[in-house]
C-alpha positions in Angstrom: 9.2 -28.4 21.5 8.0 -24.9 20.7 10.4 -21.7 20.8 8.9 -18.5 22.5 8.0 -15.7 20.3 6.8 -12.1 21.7 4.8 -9.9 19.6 5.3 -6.4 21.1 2.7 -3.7 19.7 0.9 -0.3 20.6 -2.6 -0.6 19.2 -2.3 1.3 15.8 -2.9 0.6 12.7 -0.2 -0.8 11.2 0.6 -2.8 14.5 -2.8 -4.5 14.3 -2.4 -5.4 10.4 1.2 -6.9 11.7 -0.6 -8.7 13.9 -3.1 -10.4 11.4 -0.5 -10.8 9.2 2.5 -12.1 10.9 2.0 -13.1 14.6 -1.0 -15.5 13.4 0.9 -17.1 10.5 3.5 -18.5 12.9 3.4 -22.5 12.6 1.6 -23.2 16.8 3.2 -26.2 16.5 6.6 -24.3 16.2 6.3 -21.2 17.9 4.5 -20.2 21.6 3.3 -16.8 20.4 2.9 -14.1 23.0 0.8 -10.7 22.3 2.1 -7.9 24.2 0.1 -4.7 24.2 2.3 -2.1 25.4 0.1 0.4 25.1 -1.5 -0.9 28.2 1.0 -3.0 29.7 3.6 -0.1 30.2 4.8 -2.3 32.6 6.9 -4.4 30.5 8.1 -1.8 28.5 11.7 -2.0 30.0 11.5 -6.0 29.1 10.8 -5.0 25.6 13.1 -2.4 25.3 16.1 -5.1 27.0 15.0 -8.0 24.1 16.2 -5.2 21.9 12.9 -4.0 20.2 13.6 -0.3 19.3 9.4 0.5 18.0 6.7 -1.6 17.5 5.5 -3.9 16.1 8.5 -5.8 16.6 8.3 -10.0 16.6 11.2 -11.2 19.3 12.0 -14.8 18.6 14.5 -16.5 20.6 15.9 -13.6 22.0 16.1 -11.8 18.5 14.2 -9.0 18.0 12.6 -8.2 14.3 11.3 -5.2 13.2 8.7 -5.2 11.0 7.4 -2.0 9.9 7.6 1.8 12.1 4.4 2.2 14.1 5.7 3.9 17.3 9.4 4.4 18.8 9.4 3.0 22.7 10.4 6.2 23.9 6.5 7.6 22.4 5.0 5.1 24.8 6.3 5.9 28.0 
């Protein structure tokens, strides 16, 4: 059975490279991985922002939210 993981991110730079680098190297066989724009999906800002994520990109596995480099605080993409 695979765990849901949520890959929140805004689009720059350093959110892509996360991206590359971290969301894609998660074992498929372990881990559902979901990419979540929120630079265009506003709309689940408020979701991110209750799984704890604090700025992006931020992985959220299992309800725990990991921070993995400063791209954007939330509060710059509302």
């Amino acid at each position: 059975m695979t765990q849901k993981a949520i890959f929140y991110h805004a689009g720059c730079s350093v959110c892509v490279d996360a991206e590359q680098r971290i969301a894609t190297a998660l074992d498929p066989a372990a881990y559902d991985v979901e990419i979540v724009h929120l630079g265009s999906d506003k709309g689940r800002l408020n979701e991110a922002e209750a799984a704890g994520v604090k700025s992006v990109p931020a992985l959220v596995i299992d309800g725990q939210p990991y921070h993995i480099n400063f791209g954007a605080d939330l509060s710059a993409l509302r």
